[in-house]
C-alpha positions as CSV (number, residue, x, y, z in Angstrom):
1,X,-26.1,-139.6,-51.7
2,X,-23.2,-138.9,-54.0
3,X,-22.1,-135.8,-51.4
4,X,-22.6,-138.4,-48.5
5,X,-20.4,-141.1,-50.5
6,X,-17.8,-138.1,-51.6
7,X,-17.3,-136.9,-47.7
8,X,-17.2,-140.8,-46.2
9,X,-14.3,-141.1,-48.7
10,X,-12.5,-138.1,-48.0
11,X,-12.8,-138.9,-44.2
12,X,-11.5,-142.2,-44.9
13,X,-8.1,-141.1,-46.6
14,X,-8.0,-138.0,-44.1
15,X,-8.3,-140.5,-41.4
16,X,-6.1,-143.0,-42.9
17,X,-3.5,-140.7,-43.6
18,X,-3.2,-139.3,-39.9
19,X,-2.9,-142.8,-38.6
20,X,0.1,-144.0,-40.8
21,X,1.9,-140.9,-40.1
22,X,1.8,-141.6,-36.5
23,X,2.4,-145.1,-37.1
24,X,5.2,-144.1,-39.7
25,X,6.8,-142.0,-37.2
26,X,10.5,-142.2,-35.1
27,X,8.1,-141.5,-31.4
28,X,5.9,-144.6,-31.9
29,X,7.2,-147.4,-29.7
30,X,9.3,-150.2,-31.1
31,X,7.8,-153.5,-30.8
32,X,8.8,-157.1,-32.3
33,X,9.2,-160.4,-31.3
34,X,12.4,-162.4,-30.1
35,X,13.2,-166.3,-29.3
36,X,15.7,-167.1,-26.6
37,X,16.2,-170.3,-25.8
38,X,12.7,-171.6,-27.2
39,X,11.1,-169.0,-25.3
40,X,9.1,-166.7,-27.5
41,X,8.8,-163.0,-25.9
42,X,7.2,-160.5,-27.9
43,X,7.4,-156.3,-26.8
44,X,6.8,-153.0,-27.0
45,X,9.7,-150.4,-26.1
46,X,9.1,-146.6,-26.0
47,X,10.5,-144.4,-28.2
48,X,8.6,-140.5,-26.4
49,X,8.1,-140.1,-22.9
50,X,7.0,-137.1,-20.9
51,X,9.7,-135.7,-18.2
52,X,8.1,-135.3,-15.4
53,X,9.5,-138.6,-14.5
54,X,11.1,-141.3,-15.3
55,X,10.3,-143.4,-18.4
56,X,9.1,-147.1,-17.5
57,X,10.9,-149.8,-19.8
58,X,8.5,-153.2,-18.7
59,X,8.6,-156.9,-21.3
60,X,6.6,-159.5,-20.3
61,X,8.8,-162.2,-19.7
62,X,6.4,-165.3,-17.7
63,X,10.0,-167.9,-17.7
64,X,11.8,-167.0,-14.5
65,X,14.9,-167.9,-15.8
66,X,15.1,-165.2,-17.9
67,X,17.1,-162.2,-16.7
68,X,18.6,-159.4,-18.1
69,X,19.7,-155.7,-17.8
70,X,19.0,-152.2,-19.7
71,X,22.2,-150.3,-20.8
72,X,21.5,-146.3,-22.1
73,X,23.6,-143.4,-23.3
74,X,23.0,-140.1,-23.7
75,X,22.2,-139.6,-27.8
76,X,25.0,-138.7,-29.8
77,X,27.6,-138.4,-27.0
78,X,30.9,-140.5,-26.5
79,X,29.4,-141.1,-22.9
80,X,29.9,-144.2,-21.7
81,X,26.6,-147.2,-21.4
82,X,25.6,-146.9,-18.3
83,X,23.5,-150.8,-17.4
84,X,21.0,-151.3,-14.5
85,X,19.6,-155.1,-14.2
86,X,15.5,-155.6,-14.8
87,X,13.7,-156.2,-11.7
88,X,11.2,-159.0,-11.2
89,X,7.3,-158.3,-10.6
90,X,5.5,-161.5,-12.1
91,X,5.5,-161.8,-15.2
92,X,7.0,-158.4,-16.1
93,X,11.3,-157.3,-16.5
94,X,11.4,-153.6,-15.5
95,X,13.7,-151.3,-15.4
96,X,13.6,-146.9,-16.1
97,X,15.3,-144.7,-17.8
98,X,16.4,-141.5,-16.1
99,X,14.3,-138.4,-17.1
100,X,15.7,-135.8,-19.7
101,X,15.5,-132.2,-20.0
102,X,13.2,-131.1,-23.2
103,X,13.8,-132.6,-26.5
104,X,16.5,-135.0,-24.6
105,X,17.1,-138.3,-26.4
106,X,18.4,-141.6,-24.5
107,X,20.0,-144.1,-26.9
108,X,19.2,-148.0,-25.2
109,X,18.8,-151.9,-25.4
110,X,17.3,-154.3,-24.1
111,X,19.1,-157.4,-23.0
112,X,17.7,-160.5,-22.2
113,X,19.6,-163.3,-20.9
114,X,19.1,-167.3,-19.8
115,X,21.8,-169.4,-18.9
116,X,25.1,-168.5,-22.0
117,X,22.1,-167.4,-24.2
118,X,21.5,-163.7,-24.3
119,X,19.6,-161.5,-27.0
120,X,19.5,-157.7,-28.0
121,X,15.9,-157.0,-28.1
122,X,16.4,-154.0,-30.7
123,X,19.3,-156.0,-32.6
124,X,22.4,-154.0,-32.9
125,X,20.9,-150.8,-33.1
126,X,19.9,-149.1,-30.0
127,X,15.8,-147.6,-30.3
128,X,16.3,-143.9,-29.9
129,X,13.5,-142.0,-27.2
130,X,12.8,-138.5,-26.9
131,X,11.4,-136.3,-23.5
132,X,9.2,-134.1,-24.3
133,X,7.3,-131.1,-21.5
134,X,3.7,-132.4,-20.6
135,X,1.2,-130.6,-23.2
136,X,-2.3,-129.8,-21.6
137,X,-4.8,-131.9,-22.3
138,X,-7.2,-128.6,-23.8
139,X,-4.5,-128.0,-26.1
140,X,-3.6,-131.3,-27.4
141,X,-7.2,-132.3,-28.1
142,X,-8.5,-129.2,-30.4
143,X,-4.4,-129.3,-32.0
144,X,-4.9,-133.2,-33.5
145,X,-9.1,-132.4,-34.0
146,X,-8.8,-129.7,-36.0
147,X,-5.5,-131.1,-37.8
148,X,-7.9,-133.8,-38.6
149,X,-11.3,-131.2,-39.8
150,X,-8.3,-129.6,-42.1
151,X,-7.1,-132.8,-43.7
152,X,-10.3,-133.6,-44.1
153,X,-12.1,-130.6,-45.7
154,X,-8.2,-130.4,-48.0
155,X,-8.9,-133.8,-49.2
156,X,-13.0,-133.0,-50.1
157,X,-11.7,-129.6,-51.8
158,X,-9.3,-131.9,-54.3
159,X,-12.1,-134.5,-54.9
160,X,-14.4,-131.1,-55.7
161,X,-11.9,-130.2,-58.1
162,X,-11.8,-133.3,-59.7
163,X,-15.5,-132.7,-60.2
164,X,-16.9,-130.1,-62.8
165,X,-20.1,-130.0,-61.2
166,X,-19.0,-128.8,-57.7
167,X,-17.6,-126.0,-56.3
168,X,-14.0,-126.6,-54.8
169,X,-13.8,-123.4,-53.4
170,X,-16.1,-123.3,-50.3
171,X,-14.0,-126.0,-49.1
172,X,-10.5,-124.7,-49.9
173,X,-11.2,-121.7,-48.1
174,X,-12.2,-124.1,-45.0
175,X,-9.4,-125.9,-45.4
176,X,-6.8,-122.9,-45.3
177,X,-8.3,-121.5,-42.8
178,X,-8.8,-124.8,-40.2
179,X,-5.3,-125.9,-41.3
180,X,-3.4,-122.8,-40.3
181,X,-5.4,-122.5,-36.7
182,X,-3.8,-126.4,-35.9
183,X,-0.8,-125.5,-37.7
184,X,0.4,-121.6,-36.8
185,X,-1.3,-121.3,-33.4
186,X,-2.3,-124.9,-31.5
187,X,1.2,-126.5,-33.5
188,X,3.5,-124.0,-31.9
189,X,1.6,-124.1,-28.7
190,X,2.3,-127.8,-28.8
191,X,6.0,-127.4,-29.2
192,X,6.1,-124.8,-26.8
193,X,5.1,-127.0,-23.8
194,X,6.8,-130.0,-25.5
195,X,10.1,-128.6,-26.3
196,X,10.2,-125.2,-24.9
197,X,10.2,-123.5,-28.1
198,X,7.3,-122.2,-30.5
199,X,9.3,-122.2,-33.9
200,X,12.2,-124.7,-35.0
201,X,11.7,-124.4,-38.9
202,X,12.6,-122.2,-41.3
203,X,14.6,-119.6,-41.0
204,X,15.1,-120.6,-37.6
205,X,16.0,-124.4,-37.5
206,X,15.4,-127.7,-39.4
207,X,12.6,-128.9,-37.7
208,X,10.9,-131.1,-40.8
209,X,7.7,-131.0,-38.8
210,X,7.7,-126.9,-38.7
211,X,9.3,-126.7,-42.0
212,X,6.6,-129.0,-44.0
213,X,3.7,-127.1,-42.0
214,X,5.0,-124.2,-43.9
215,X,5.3,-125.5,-47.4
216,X,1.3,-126.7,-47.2
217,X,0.4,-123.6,-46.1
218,X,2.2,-121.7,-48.8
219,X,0.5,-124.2,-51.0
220,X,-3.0,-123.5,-49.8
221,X,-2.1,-119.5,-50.0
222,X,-1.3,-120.2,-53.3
223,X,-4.4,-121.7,-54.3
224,X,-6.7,-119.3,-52.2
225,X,-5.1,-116.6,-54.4
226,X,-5.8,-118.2,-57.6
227,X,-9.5,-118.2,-56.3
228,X,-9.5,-114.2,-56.1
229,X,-12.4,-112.4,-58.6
230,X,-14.3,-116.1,-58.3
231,X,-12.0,-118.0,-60.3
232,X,-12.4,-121.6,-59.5
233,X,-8.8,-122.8,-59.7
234,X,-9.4,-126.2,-59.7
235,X,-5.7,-127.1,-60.8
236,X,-4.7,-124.9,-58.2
237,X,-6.7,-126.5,-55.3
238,X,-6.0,-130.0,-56.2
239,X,-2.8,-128.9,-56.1
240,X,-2.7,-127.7,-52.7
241,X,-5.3,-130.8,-51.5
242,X,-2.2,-133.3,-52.4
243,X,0.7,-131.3,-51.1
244,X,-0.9,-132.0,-47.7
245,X,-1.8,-135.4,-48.4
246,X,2.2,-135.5,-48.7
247,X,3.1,-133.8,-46.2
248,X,0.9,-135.7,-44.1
249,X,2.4,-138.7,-45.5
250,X,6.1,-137.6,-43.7
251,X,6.7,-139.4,-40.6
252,X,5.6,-137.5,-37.6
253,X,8.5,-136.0,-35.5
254,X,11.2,-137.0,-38.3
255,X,14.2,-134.6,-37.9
256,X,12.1,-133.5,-34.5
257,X,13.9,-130.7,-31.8
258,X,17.3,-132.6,-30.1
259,X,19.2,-131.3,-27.4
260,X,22.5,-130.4,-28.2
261,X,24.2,-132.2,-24.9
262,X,27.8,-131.1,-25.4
263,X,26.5,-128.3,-23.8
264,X,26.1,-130.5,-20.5
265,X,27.9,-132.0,-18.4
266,X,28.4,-136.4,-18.6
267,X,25.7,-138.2,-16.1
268,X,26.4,-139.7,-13.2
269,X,27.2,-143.2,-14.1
270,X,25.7,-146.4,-12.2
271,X,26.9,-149.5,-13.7
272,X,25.7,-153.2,-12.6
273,X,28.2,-155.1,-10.0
């Protein structure tokens, strides 16, 4: 009962832990809630999109007298905001967003207008999306899986630890090894067919996602070789069990691959009448 009880918990913060890092993270759509003109319209704006075509930008907006337009930019360019007016289909504004090469980011708003009354649905700031390559479906499933199996056997190695009656070490060594198949072979795999590329940390770039990969693995090398000649190590796998939980605790994506556009020439610019 007390192994049951120890593994539901450590499932549970595993678990909980991958959900508010994608939650946490700058690719999870922007939603809220605005007022205009007593109308209340709540949304949900992207903020990742795949490139095979263009990215749908649809608010549910039931008053017909609301109107409005969506203005982008190319991120971190003096281009100039290029606006194209939301289209009508029942209840729903929609307008796109023009697909990007690889690791492209559109900066955009939302604007919706009725009568003199108009609103920013993002405020001032524009919401920031990223294109990302389609990744296949057999590699994106066993990638967050067995991230998931390696958070979760990490997590039961540090509660063993905490525990002078168990043995931390059949787990750590599970944990190692399930953690660098998701995070040396399926991660790069991901970010190959995402953004072209298999590395982007250290030495090569700043990728945070690449770079903190690597500082819980170096952890969990650490504590592995702690373990040689049967040593238990049980500072040494706790350790390692909550440098993940920390590194798990980083927004997903943060400090993610960007396309340097200067390298590109300006878009073609379309502009309302």
């Amino acid at each position: 009962m007390k192994k049951f009880l120890l593994w539901f918990l450590a499932f549970i913060i595993a678990a909980g832990t991958m959900v508010y890092q994608r939650l946490t993270g700058p690719t999870y759509p922007y939603n809220g809630k605005v007022e205009i003109d007593a109308a209340l319209v709540k949304f949900e704006l992207p903020r990742s999109s795949v490139n095979t075509s263009d990215c749908e930008v649809a608010v549910d907006v039931p008053d017909s007298d609301i109107s409005g337009f969506l203005e982008y930019k190319r991120y971190k360019t003096e281009d100039a905001w290029t606006k194209v007016p939301l289209e009508r289909k029942d209840d729903t504004l929609i307008a796109s967003l023009p697909k990007q090469p690889m690791a492209g980011k559109l900066a955009y708003r939302v604007i919706l207008a009725k009568g003199e009354k108009s609103v920013s649905l993002s405020g001032e700031n524009p919401i920031v999306i990223r294109f990302r390559g389609d990744v296949p479906i057999y590699v994106l499933i066993p990638h967050v899986l067995i991230m998931l199996l390696a958070l979760l056997f990490s997590t039961r190695a540090g509660l063993a630890a905490l525990d002078k009656k168990s043995d931390p070490r059949k787990y750590a060594k599970w944990a190692a090894v399930l953690f660098f198949i998701t995070g040396f072979i399926l991660g790069p795999l991901m970010q190959y067919y995402g953004f072209g590329l298999l590395w982007s940390g250290f030495p090569l770039g700043h990728d945070l996602t690449d770079n903190k990969t690597l500082v819980a693995m170096i952890g969990w090398l650490i504590a592995l070789f702690m373990m040689r000649r049967g040593k238990p190590a049980r500072g040494w796998i706790l350790a390692a069990s909550i440098l993940l939980l920390v590194v798990f605790l980083i927004p997903h994506s943060l400090l993610g691959s960007e396309l340097d556009y200067s390298k590109m020439a300006p878009p073609t610019k379309i502009n309302l009448p």
